[in-house]
LOMILO-883297 format. One line per 8 residues: number of its first residue (from 1); their letters; for each residue x, y, z of C-alpha. Coordinates in steps of 0.2 Angstrom, whole numbers. Last residue first. Example, Ala and Ser with C-alpha at 12.3 -4.5 7.8 and 13.67 -1.06 7.14 Angstrom:
LOMILO-883297
2	SA	68:-5:36; 62:-22:39 .
//
This chain:
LOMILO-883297
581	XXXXXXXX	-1041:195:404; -1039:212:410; -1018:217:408; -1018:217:389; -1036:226:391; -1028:240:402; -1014:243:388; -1027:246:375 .
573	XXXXXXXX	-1037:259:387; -1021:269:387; -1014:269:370; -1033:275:364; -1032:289:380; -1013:295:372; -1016:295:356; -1003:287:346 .
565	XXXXXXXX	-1012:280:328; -1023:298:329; -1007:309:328; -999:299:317; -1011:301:305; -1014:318:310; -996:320:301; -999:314:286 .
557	XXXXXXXX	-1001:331:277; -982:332:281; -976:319:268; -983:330:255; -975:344:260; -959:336:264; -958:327:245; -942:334:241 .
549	XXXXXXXX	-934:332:258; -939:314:257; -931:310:241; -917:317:247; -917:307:264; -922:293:254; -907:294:241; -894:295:258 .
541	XXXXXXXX	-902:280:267; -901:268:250; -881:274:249; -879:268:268; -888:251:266; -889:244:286; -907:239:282; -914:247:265 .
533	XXXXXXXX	-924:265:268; -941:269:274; -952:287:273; -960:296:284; -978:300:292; -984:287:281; -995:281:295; -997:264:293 .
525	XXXXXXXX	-981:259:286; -970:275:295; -976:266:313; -973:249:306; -957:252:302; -949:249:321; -955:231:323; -944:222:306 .
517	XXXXXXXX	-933:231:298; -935:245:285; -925:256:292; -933:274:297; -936:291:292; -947:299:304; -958:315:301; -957:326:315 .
509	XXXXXXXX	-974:334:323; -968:330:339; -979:316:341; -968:311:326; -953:315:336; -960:304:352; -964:289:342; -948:288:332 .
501	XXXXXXXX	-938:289:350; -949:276:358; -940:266:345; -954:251:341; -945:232:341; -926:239:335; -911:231:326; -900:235:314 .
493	XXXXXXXX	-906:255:318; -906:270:305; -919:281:315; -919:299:307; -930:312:312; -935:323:299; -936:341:297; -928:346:315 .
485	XXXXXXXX	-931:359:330; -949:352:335; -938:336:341; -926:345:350; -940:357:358; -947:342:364; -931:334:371; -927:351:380 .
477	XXXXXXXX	-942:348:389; -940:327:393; -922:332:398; -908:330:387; -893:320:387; -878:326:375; -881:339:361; -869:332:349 .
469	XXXXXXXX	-868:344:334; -864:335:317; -859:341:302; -840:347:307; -836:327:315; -842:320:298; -823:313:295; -821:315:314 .
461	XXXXXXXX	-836:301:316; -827:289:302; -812:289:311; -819:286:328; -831:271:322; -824:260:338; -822:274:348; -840:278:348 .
453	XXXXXXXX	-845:258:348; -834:256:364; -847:245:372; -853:243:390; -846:259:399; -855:268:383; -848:285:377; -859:295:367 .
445	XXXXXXXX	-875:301:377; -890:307:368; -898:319:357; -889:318:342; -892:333:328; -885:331:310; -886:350:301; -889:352:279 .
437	XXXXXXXX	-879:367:273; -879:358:255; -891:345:251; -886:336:238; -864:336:243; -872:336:260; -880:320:258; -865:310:250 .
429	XXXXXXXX	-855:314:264; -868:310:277; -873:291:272; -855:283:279; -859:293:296; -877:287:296; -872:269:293; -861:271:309 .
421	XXXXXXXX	-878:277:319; -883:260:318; -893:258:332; -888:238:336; -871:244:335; -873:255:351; -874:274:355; -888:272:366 .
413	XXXXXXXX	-904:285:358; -905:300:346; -905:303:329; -910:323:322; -909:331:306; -908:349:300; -909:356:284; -901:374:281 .
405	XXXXXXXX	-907:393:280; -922:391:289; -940:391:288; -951:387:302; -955:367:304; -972:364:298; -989:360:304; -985:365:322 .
397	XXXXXXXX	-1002:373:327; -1012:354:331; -997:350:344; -993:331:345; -996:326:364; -982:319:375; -991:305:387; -984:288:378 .
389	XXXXXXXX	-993:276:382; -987:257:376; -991:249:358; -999:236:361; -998:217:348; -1006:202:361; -996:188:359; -1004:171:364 .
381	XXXXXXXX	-1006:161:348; -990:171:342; -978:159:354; -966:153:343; -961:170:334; -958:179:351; -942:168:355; -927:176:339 .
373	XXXXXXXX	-941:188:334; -949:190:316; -967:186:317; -967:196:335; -959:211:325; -973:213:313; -985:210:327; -981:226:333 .
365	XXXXXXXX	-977:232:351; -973:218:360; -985:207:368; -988:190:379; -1002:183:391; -1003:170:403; -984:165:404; -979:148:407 .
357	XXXXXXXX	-971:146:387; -965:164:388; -955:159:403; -947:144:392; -941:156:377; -935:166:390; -923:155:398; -917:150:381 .
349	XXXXXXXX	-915:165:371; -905:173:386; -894:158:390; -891:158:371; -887:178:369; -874:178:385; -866:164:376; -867:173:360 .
341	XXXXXXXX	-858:189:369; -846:177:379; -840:172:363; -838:189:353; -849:200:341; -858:215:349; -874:213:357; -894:207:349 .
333	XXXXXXXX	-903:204:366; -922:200:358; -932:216:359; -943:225:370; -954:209:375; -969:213:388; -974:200:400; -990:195:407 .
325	XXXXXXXX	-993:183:419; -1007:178:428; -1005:172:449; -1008:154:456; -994:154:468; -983:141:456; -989:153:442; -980:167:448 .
317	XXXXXXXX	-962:158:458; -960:151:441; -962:167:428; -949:175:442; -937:161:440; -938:162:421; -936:181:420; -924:184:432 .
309	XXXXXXXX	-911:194:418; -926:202:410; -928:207:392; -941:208:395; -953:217:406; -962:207:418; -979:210:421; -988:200:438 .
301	XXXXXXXX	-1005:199:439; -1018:198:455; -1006:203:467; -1001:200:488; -995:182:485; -983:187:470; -973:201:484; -964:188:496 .
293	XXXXXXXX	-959:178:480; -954:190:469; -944:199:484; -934:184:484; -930:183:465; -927:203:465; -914:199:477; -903:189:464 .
285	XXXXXXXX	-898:204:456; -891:207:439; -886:226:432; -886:219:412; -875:231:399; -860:220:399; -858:214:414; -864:219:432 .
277	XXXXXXXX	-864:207:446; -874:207:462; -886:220:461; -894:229:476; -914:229:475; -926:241:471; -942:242:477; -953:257:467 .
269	XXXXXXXX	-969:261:474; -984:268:464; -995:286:466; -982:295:452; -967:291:463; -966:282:478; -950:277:485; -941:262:493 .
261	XXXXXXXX	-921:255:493; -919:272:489; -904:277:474; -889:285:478; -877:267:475; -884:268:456; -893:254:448; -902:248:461 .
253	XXXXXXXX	-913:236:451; -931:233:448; -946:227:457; -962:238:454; -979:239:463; -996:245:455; -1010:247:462; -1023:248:447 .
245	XXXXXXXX	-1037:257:438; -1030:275:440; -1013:271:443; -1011:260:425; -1007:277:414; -991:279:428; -986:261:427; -986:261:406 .
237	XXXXXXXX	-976:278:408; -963:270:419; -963:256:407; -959:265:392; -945:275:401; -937:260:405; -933:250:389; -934:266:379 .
229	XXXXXXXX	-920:275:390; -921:283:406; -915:275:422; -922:285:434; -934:277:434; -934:257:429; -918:245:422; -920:228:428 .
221	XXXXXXXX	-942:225:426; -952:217:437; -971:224:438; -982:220:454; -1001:222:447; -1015:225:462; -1032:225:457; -1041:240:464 .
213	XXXXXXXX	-1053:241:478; -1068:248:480; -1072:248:462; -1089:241:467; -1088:230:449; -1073:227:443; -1063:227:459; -1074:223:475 .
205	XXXXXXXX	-1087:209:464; -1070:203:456; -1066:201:472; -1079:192:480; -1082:184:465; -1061:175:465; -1065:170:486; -1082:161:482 .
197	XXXXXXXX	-1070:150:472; -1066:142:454; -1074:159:445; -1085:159:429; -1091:177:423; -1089:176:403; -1094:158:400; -1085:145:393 .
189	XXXXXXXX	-1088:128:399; -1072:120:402; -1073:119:421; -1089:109:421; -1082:95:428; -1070:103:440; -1083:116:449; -1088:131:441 .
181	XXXXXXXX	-1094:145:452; -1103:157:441; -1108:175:440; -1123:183:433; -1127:200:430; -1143:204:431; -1150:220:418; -1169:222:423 .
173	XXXXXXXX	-1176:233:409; -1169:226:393; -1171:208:397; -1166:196:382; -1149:193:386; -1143:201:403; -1159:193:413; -1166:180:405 .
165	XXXXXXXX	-1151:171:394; -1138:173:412; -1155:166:422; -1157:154:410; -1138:149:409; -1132:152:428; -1146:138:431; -1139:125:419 .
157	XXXXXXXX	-1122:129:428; -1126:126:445; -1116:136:457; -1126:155:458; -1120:172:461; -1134:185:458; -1130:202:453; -1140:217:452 .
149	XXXXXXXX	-1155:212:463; -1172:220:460; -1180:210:476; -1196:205:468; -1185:202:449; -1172:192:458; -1186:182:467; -1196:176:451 .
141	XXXXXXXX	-1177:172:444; -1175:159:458; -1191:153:460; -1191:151:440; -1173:141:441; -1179:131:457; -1196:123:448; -1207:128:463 .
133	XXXXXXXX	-1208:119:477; -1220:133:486; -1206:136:501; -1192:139:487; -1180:148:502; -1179:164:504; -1164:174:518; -1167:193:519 .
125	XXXXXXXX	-1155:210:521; -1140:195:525; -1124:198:535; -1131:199:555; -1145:191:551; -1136:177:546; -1129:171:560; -1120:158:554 .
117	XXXXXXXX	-1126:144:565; -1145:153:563; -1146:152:544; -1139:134:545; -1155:127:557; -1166:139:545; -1159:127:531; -1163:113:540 .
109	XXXXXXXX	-1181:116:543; -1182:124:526; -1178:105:520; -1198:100:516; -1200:116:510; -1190:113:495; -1170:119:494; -1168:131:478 .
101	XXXXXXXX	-1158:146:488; -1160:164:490; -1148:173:501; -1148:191:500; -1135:203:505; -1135:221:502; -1120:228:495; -1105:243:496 .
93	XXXXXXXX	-1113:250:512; -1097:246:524; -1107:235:533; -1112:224:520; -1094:224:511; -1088:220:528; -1100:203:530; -1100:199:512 .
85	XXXXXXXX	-1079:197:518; -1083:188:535; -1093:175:524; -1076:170:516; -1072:152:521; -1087:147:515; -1099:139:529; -1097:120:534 .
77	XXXXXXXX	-1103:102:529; -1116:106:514; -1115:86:510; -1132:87:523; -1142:91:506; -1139:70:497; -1146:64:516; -1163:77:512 .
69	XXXXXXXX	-1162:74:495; -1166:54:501; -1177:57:515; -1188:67:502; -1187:50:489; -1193:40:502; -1205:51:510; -1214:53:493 .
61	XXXXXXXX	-1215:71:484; -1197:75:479; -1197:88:463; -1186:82:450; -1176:96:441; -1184:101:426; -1168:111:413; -1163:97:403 .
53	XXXXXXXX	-1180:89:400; -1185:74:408; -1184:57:405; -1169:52:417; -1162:34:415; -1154:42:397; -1161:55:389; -1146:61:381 .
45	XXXXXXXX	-1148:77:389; -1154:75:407; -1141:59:406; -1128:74:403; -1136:86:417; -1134:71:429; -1115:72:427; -1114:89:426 .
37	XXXXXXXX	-1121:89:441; -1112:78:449; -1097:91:455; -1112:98:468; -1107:83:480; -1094:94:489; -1104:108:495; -1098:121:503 .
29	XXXXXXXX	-1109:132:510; -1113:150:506; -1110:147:487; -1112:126:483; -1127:128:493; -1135:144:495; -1136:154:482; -1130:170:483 .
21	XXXXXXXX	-1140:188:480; -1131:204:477; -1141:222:477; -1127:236:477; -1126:248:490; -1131:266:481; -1112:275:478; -1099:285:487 .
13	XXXXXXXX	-1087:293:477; -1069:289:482; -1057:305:478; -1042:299:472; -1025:312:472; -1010:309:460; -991:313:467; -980:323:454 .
5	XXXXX	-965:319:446; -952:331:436; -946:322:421; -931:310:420; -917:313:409 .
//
C-alpha cells in the first residue's frame, strides 16, 4: 500500500546578479552569413589563399576592403527573437547585461544605429565595441577581465576556443564560462556548452546556472500511485528524488473509477487518463497519446517507463517536437503461455524495440540484465545502468535478527509465473525436514484478475498450506517491520530486472536469497549480502537455504555492503545524471 504523502516547500534564496556578456553578431542579431566561418577557418588552416595564422583575423585598413566588411556586416538583418528574455532576467536582478562585440571602429557608426533600434539601454549595463581594431579574440577577453563577467556567450568557434583555454582552462582566478552557438557547419565540433539557439543558452543560463527555474521532465508511465508494485512504486520514488532539481509532470492511467483526473502529490502533478480497454494485466488508453502531445511542447525531457503500452507513439510525438528521451526498461513482458499472450509479446518487442532506437538515452537497472533482454541487448551503445532511489534507510542497530525458536522466511510481490513462487512450494518440504520449525511469510496479494497462477498451483500450496502465513498487502510500515521480522528473504523469480523487493529487505537489514537469472543477482554478486540458487531448480533452492542458514553470521557481516551500494543520496544524484545529458 501507498505511504502517507506530504507537500515539499522551496524557499528561493536571492543571489548577486550574474555578469553575462554576448556578442553581438550571430548572438544579439541574427546573422546569416556567420555559417562561413568554418569555412574560412579551414583555408586559415591549410594555408590556402589566406596566409595567416588560424586565430589573426584580417584587420581592414583601405576603403575598399572596409566597404566590403561593412556590405559582409549588414547580413545582421533583425534582433534575436529573444531579447525580451535578457530583458526580464535583467530586471528581475538575476544578470547584468553587456554587449561586447568584435566590429572595428569604422562600423561603430552602425552598430550604435542597432543599439538605439533595440533600445539597448533599456537591457544592457554597457555596450563595447573594438574601437582600437584590436585583434577581436584579445579585445574581447581584455574586456571580460575589466568587466569581471561570469559568462560570455559568443558565435564564433575559434573565439569560444581561446577564450574557453584562457579563462576556465588555465585561469585560476577569473573562472569564464563560455557558451557557444554553433551553427550547421561546425555542429560536430565537441564542446561541453554548444547550443543551436540564443533561445537553448537563455535557459540553460535560467536552469543550470541562475537556477531560477527548473527543467521541466513530463514522465509517462501506465501504472503510477496508487498503484503500488515495483513497476510503480519505483517511479514514484524516482519523481519524488527529482522535485528538488526538476518540475516534474506524469501521465499515467486511471486505473480505478475513484481516482482524480488531476492531483499533486509530493510537489508533482499526476494526469491521468480514462482507459479504453483492459486485458491481461495492461490498463490501455489512447488519451495519454493526446495529452503527450499537448504536454511534449512545455518540457525539456520526456521519461517513459517501460513497459508501456503508448510507447512508440509517445517516442514519436517527442522527438518530432524537438524534445530528449529517456526511457527506463523494468523488464521485457514475459506472460503465461497461449497464443494471444505471444502475440501480445511480439507487438510489445516490436514497437518498443523501434522507440528504443529514437530514444536519447536508455537504462535499466544493471547492465547484466541490458546483455540479456529480449530489446535492451541491441541498444547497449546508449544504455545507461541506475539503479532507482529507494528512500527506506538500513538501520546501523539491527545487526542481527533476535533469537527465536524457529527460522523464518519472507517472499513477496504479484503472485504470477514469472515470480516463481511454485518452485518455492516444491523446495518447502525438503527444507523443513532440515530445518525443522522453519516459518514461510508472503507479503502480498494472492489472487490475480489477470492470471490464475494461485489456483493453478492449488494443490501444491495446500500440501505446504500449514508452513506458510499469508500476510495479504501491507503498507510501507508494516512492510518494514515484515522485512526486519525474517532471516532471509527469498526471491525465487523466472524472470526479474532488480526486484525492488530484494532491495527493500536488504535495506532492511535482510539477506536475500535470489535466482541466479540475469538483472536481479547482481545485488547479491556485488554485495554478498545473500546467497544465489539455480533458475527455476527447486532441490538447488532447498541446499542454498541450508547452506545459507549455516553461514548467516558470516553472510551478515556483508551487510554495510549493501548498505553503501543503495544509499539513498548516491541513488539520487545518479538518477539526476541519466536525465542531464
Amino acid at each position: 500500500m501507498p505511504p502517507n504523502l506530504t507537500l515539499v516547500k522551496t524557499r528561493k534564496v536571492k543571489k548577486k546578479p550574474l555578469r553575462v556578456g554576448f556578442d553581438f553578431d550571430g548572438v544579439i542579431m541574427y546573422n546569416p552569413a556567420r555559417i562561413i566561418r568554418p569555412v574560412v577557418s579551414f583555408f586559415k588552416r591549410k594555408r590556402i589563399l589566406v596566409h595567416r595564422k588560424e586565430l589573426d583575423f584580417f584587420i581592414p585598413k583601405i576603403p575598399l576592403h572596409q566597404a566590403f566588411f561593412w556590405l559582409l556586416h549588414q547580413s545582421s538583418l533583425f534582433p534575436a527573437l529573444n531579447l525580451k528574455e535578457i530583458q526580464d532576467l535583467v530586471e528581475s536582478g538575476e544578470i547584468e547585461a553587456y554587449v561586447i562585440t568584435g566590429r572595428f571602429s569604422f562600423l561603430k557608426p552602425d552598430f550604435e544605429r542597432w543599439m538605439k533600434k533595440i533600445n539597448a539601454k533599456k537591457i544592457f549595463k554597457g555596450c563595447y565595441s573594438n574601437e582600437l581594431d584590436e585583434q577581436p579574440h584579445l579585445f574581447k577577453a581584455r574586456k571580460i577581465n575589466e568587466l569581471k563577467l561570469d559568462v560570455f556567450i559568443e558565435d564564433n568557434w575559434d573565439i569560444v576556443n581561446y577564450l574557453h583555454r584562457k579563462f576556465w582552462i588555465k585561469e585560476s582566478n577569473n573562472k569564464v564560462r563560455v557558451l557557444w552557438i554553433y551553427n550547421l557547419l561546425d555542429r560536430n565540433i565537441r564542446f561541453d556548452h554548444r547550443f543551436p539557439q540564443l533561445r537553448d543558452v537563455l535557459k540553460h543560463l535560467r536552469q543550470d546556472i541562475l537556477h531560477v527555474e527548473k527543467p521541466k521532465v513530463l514522465v509517462i508511465s501506465d501504472y503510477f500511485y496508487p498503484h503500488w508494485t515495483g513497476l510503480s512504486k519505483s517511479i514514484f520514488h524516482l519523481c519524488t528524488a527529482l522535485t528538488k532539481k526538476y518540475e516534474i509532470e506524469v501521465l499515467t492511467v486511471k486505473h480505478q473509477s475513484k481516482l482524480k483526473k488531476r492531483e499533486q502529490v509530493n510537489d508533482f502533478w499526476i494526469q491521468r487518463s480514462r482507459p479504453l480497454l483492459e486485458f491481461s494485466r495492461v490498463f490501455y488508453s489512447p488519451g495519454i497519446i493526446a495529452r503527450t502531445w499537448k504536454k511534449a511542447r512545455q518540457v525539456d525531457t520526456v521519461f517513459i517507463n517501460s513497459p508501456c503500452t503508448n510507447i512508440l507513439p509517445c517516442t514519436l510525438i517527442a522527438k518530432l517536437l524537438g524534445k530528449k528521451v529517456v526511457i527506463f526498461h523494468q523488464g521485457d513482458l514475459n506472460l503465461p503461455a497461449g497464443f494471444m499472450n505471444r502475440i501480445l509479446e511480439l507487438v510489445f518487442n516490436l514497437m518498443t524495440l523501434t522507440a528504443f532506437g529514437l530514444a536519447d538515452r536508455l537504462s535499466t537497472y544493471t547492465k547484466d540484465y541490458a546483455q540479456h533482454s529480449r530489446v535492451m541487448r541491441y541498444y547497449l551503445y546508449k544504455t545507461v545502468p541506475t539503479i532507482l532511489p529507494i528512500p527506506t534507510k538500513i538501520d546501523a542497530k539491527i545487526l542481527a535478527k533476535p533469537k527465536t525458536n524457529h527460522l523464518t522466511f519472507g517472499f513477496a510481490g504479484r503472485f504470477v509465473e514469472e515470480k516463481g513462487f511454485d518452485i518455492l512450494f516444491q523446495a518447502i518440504p525438503e527444507i523443513v525436514e532440515q530445518l525443522p520449525g522453519a516459518r514461510f511469510v508472503f507479503a502480498g496479494q494472492t489472487k490475480m484478475q489477470y492470471e490464475k497462477f494461485y489456483e493453478k498451483h492449488l494443490n501444491e500450496i495446500k500440501k505446504v498450506k500449514r508452513h506458510i502465513d499469508f500476510l495479504g498487502l501491507l503498507n510501507e510500515e508494516e512492510l518494514s517491520k515484515f522485512y526486519r521480522s525474517l532471516d532471509f528473504f527469498l526471491l525465487p523469480s523466472r524472470s526479474e530486472c532488480l526486484g525492488l523487493v530484494q532491495a527493500e529487505a536488504m535495506l532492511q537489514g535482510t539477506p536475500v536469497i535470489c535466482s541466479d537469472i540475469p538483472g536481479s543477482r547482481q545485488l547479491v554478486k556485488k554485495t554478498k549480502f545473500g546467497s544465489l540458487f539455480e533458475s527455476e531448480n527447486a532441490s538447488d533452492l532447498a541446499d542454498t537455504i541450508i547452506q545459507a542458514v549455516a553461514q548467516r553470521e558470516m553472510i551478515m557481516k556483508n551487510k554495510l555492503q549493501a548498505s553503501k551500494l543503495l544509499d539513498y543520496d548516491t541513488l539520487v544524484k545518479q538518477s539526476e545524471k541519466l536525465i542531464q545529458f
